[in-house]
Structure formats: structure tokens, C-alpha cells
N, C-alpha and C positions, 0 to 999 in steps of 0.2 A: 356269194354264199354257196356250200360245197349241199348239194342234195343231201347223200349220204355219204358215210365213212368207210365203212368194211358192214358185208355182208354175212355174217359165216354159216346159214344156213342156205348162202348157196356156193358150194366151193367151187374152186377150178379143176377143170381134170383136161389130161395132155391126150387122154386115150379115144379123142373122138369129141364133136361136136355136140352127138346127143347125149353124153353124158355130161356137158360140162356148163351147170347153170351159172355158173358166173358169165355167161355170157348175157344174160336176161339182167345180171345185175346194175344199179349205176352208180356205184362205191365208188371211191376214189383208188381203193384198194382191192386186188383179190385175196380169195381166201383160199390159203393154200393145205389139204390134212395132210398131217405127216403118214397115212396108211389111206389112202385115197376111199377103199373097198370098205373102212372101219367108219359107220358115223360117230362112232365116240371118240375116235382118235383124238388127239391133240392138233391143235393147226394154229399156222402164222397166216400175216399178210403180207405181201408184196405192192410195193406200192407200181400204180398203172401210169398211164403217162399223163391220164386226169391228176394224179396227184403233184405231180411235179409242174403242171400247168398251176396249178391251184400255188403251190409254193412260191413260184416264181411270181404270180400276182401280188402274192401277200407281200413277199419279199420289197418289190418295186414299189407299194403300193401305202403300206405301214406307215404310219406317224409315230417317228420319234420323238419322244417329250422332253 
């Protein structure tokens, strides 16, 4: 079972480590803003390499009926 999904009240940012709370996050996903500086901006996610572990479980793992 996955913790969490996506955090987006703590985004990612490229520009430094103290800026970038997605590091404290444990989403499966980061949360990317499209205007990093804007909190209301729009944002995606990007999936981390938790997600793709998680997929690959499911994947393998799934009952077919």
C-alpha cells in the first residue's frame, strides 16, 4: 500500500535544496508549479521512481479474474 500519492503543498524546486520541499515529501509523485516563485500557479506531477516501483508491484502482483 502506497503512503501517499502526490503532495502539492510541497513542490519541487531545481533551484537549491532549501527550497525544495518535496524533498520532506513521501508521494509517489512530485509536485511540479508551472511558475515555481507563484503559489497559485498551476502544477503537474511527475511520477518519482517510488511510483514506478509501486506500478511494477501492482503490475506483477494483480489478480486477474
Amino acid at each position: 500500500m502506497a503512503f501517499e500519492f502526490v503532495t502539492p503543498d510541497a513542490p519541487h524546486r531545481v533551484d537549491g535544496p532549501r527550497r525544495d520541499l518535496d524533498m520532506a515529501s513521501h508521494a509517489a509523485t512530485r509536485t511540479v508549479r508551472d511558475h515555481p516563485d507563484d503559489p497559485d500557479s498551476a502544477w503537474h506531477r511527475e511520477p518519482r521512481q517510488a511510483f514506478h516501483a509501486l506500478a511494477r508491484h501492482y503490475r506483477d502482483h494483480s489478480r486477474h479474474a
